[in-house]
GUBA-905867 format. One line per field, with one value per residue: x, y, z of N, C-alpha, C, CB in turn; residue in three letters; residue number from 0. Coordinates in steps of 0.2 Angstrom, whole numbers, plus 5000, padded with zeros to 4 digits. Glycine has a CB too. Example, Ala and Ser with C-alpha at 12.3 -4.5 7.8 and 13.67 -1.06 7.14 Angstrom:
<tidrens>
nu <- [5066_5064]
nv <- [4972_4989]
nw <- [5039_5035]
cau <- [5062_5068]
cav <- [4978_4995]
caw <- [5039_5036]
cu <- [5066_5064]
cv <- [4984_5000]
cw <- [5039_5039]
cbu <- [5057_5070]
cbv <- [4978_4997]
cbw <- [5045_5029]
residu <- [ALA_SER]
num <- [0_1]
</tidrens>
This chain:
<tidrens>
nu <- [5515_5526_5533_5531_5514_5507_5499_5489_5489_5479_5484_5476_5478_5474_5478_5479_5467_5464_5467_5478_5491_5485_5495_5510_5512_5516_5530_5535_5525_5512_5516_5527_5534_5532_5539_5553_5557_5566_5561_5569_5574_5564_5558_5570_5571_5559_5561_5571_5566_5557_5544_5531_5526_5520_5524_5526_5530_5520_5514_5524_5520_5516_5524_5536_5548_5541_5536_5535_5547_5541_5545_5553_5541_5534_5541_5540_5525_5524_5519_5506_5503_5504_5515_5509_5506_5518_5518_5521_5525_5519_5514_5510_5498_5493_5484_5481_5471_5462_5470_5467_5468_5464_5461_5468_5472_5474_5483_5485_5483_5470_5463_5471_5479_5485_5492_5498_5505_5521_5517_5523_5524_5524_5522]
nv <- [4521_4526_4515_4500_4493_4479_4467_4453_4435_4422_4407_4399_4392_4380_4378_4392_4396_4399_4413_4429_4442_4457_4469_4474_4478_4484_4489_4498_4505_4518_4531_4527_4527_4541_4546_4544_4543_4549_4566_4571_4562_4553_4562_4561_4547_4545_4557_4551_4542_4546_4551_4560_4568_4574_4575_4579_4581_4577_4567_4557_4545_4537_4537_4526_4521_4515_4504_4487_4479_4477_4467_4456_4452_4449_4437_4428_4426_4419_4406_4406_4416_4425_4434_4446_4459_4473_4488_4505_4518_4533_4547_4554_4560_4565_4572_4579_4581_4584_4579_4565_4554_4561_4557_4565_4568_4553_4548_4533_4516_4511_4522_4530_4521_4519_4532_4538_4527_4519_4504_4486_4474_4457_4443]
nw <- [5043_5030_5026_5015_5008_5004_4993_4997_4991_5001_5008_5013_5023_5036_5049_5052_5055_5043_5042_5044_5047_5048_5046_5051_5063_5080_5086_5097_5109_5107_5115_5117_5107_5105_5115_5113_5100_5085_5077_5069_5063_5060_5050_5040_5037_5027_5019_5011_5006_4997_4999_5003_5016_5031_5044_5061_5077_5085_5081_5081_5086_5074_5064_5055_5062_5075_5071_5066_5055_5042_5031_5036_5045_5032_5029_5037_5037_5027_5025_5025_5017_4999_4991_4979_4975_4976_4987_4987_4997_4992_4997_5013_5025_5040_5052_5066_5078_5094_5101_5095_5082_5064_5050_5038_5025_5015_5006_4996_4992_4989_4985_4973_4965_4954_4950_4962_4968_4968_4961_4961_4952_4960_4953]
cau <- [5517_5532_5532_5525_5514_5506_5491_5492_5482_5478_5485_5471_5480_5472_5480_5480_5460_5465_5469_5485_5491_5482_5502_5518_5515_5520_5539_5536_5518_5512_5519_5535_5536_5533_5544_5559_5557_5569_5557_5572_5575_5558_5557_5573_5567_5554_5563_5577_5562_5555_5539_5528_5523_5518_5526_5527_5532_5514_5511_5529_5518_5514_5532_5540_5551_5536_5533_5541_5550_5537_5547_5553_5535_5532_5544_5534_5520_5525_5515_5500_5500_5510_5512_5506_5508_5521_5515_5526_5519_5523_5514_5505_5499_5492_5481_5480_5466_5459_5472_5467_5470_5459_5464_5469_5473_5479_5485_5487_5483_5463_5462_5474_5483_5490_5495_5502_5507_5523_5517_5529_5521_5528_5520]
cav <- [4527_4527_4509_4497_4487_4473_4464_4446_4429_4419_4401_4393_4387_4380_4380_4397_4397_4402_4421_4430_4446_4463_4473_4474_4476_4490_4491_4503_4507_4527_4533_4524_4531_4549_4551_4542_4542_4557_4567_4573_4554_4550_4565_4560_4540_4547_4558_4545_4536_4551_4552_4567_4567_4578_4573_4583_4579_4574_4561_4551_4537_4533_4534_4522_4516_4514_4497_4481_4479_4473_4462_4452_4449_4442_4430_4427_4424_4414_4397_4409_4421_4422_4441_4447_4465_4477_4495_4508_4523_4539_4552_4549_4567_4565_4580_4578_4585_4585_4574_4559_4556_4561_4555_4570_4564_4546_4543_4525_4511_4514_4529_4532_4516_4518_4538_4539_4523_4514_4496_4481_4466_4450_4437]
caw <- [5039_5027_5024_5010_5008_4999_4991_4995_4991_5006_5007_5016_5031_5043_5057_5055_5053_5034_5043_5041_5051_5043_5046_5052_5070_5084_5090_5101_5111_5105_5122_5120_5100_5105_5119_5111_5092_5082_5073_5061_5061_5057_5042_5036_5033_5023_5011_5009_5001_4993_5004_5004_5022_5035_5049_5065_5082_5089_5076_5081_5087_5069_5062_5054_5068_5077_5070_5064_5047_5037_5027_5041_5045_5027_5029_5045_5034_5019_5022_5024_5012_4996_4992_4974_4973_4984_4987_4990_4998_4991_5000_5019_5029_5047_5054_5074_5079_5099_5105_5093_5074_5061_5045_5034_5017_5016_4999_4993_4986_4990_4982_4967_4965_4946_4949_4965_4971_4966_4960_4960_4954_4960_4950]
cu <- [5524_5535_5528_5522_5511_5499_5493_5486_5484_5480_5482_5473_5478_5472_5480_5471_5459_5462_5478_5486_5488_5488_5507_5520_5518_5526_5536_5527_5520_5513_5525_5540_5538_5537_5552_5563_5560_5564_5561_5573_5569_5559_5564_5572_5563_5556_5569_5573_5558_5546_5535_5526_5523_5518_5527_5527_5525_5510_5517_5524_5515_5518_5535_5543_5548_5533_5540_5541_5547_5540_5551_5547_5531_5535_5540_5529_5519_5520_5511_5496_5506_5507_5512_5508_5512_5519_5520_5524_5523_5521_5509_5506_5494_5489_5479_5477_5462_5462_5472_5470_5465_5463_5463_5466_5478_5477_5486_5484_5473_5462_5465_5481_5489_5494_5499_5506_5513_5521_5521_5524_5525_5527_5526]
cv <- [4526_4520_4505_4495_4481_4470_4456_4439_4426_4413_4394_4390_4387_4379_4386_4400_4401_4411_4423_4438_4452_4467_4471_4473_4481_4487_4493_4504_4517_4529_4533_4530_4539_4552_4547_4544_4550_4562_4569_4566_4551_4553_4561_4551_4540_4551_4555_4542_4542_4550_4559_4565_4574_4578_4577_4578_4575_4567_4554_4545_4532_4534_4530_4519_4515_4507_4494_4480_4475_4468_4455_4448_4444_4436_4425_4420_4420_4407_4401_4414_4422_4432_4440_4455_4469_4486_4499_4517_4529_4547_4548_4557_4561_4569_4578_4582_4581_4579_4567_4561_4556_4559_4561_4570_4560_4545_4539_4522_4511_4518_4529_4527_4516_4524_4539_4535_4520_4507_4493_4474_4461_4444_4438]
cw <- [5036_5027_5019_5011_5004_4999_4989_4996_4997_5004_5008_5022_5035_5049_5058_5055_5047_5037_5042_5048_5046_5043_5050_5059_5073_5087_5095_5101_5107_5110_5119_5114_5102_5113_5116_5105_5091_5079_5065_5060_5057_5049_5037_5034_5026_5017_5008_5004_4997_4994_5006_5013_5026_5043_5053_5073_5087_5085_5076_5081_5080_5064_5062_5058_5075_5077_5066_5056_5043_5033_5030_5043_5040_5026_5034_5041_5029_5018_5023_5019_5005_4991_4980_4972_4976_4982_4990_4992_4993_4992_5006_5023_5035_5048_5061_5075_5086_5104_5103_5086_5071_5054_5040_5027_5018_5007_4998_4989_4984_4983_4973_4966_4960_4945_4954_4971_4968_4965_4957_4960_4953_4958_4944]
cbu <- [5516_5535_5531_5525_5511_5511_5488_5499_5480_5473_5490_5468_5485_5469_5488_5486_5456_5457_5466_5484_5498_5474_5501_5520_5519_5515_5545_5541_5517_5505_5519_5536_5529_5525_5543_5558_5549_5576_5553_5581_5575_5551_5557_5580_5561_5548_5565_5579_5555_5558_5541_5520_5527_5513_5530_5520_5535_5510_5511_5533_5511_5507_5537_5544_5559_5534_5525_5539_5556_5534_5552_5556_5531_5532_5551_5526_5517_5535_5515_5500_5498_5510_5517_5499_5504_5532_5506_5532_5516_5524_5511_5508_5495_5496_5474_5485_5462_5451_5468_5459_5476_5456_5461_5474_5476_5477_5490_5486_5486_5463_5467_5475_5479_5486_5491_5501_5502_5527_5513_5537_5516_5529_5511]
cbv <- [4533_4532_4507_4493_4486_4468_4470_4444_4423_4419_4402_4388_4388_4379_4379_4401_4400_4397_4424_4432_4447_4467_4479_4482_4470_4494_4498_4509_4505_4530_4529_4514_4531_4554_4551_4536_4540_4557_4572_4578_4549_4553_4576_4562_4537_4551_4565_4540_4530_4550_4551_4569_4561_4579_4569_4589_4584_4580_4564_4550_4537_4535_4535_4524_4519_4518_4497_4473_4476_4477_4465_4454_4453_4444_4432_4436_4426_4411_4389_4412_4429_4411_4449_4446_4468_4476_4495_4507_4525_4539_4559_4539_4576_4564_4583_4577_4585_4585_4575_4555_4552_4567_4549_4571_4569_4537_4544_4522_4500_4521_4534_4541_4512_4517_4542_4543_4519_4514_4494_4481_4463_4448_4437]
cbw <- [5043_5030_5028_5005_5013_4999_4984_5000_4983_5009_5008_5012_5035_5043_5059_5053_5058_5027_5052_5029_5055_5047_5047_5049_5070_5091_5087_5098_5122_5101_5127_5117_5093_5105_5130_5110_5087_5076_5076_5060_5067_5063_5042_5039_5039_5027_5010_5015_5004_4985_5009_4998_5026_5034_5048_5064_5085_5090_5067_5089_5094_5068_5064_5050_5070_5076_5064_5068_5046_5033_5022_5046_5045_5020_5031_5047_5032_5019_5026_5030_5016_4992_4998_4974_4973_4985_4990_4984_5007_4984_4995_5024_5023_5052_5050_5080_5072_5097_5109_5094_5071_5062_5043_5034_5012_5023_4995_4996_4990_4997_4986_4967_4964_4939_4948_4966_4974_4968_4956_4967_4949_4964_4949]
residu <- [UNK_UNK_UNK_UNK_UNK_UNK_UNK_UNK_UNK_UNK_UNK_UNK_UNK_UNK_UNK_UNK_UNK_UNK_UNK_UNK_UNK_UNK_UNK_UNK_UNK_UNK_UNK_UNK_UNK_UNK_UNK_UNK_UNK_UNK_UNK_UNK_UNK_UNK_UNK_UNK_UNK_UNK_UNK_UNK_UNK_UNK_UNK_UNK_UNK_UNK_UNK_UNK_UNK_UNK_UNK_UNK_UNK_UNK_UNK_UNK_UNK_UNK_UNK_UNK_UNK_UNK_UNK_UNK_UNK_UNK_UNK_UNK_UNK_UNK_UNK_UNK_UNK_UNK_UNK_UNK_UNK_UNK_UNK_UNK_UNK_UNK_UNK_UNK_UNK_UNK_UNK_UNK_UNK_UNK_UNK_UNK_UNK_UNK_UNK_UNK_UNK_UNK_UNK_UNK_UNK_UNK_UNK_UNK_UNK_UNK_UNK_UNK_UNK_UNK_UNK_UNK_UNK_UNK_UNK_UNK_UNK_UNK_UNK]
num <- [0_1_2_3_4_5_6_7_8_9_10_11_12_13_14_15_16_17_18_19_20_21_22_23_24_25_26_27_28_29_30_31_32_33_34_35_36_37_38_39_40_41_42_43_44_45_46_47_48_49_50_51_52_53_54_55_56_57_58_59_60_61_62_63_64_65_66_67_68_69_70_71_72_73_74_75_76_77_78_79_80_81_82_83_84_85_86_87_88_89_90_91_92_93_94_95_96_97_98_99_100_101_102_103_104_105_106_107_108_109_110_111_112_113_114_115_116_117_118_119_120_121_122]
</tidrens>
């Protein structure tokens, strides 16, 4: 949550069985996030970027500094994948519901790609 991401063509490596990683990757187990992670830290990440979110204390574990910097990862990835599009979120709600998550409303690239997603093409 409150991170980009991107739409990228595969490079066929097969060393890597022409696969690639599907994100970014946990920092922090969802334990670790919600007894550690600021929550004014967390909201303030998000309107720094201008992030609708719905961030509340029981959703830490799926905050931004919950996971690893995605753009260190692509670097990661460069002989596997070679990115094309970058997506930049601009709203992401959460609704915890019974102890697990239920997915509220996820705005993105899915959905409404051209109206409420920033698109940066890199080609």
């Amino acid at each position: 949550m409150g991170t980009k991401s991107f739409i990228v063509e595969g490079l066929g490596n097969s060393d890597s069985f022409e696969s690639c990683l599907h994100g970014s990757g946990r920092r922090l187990s969802r334990g670790m996030a919600r007894e550690t992670l600021s929550l004014e830290d967390e909201c303030r990440k998000m309107d720094e970027k201008g992030i609708i979110h719905g961030m509340r204390r029981d959703g830490l574990d799926e905050a931004p500094g919950a996971y690893k910097d995605i753009d260190i990862v692509m670097q990661f990835e460069s002989d596997l994948v070679k990115p094309i599009v970058e997506l930049l979120p601009m709203a992401k709600l959460i609704q915890v519901w019974r102890g697990g998550y239920i997915l509220n409303k996820w705005i993105g690239w899915v959905s409404l790609i051209g109206i409420l997603i920033k698109r940066q093409n890199l080609k």
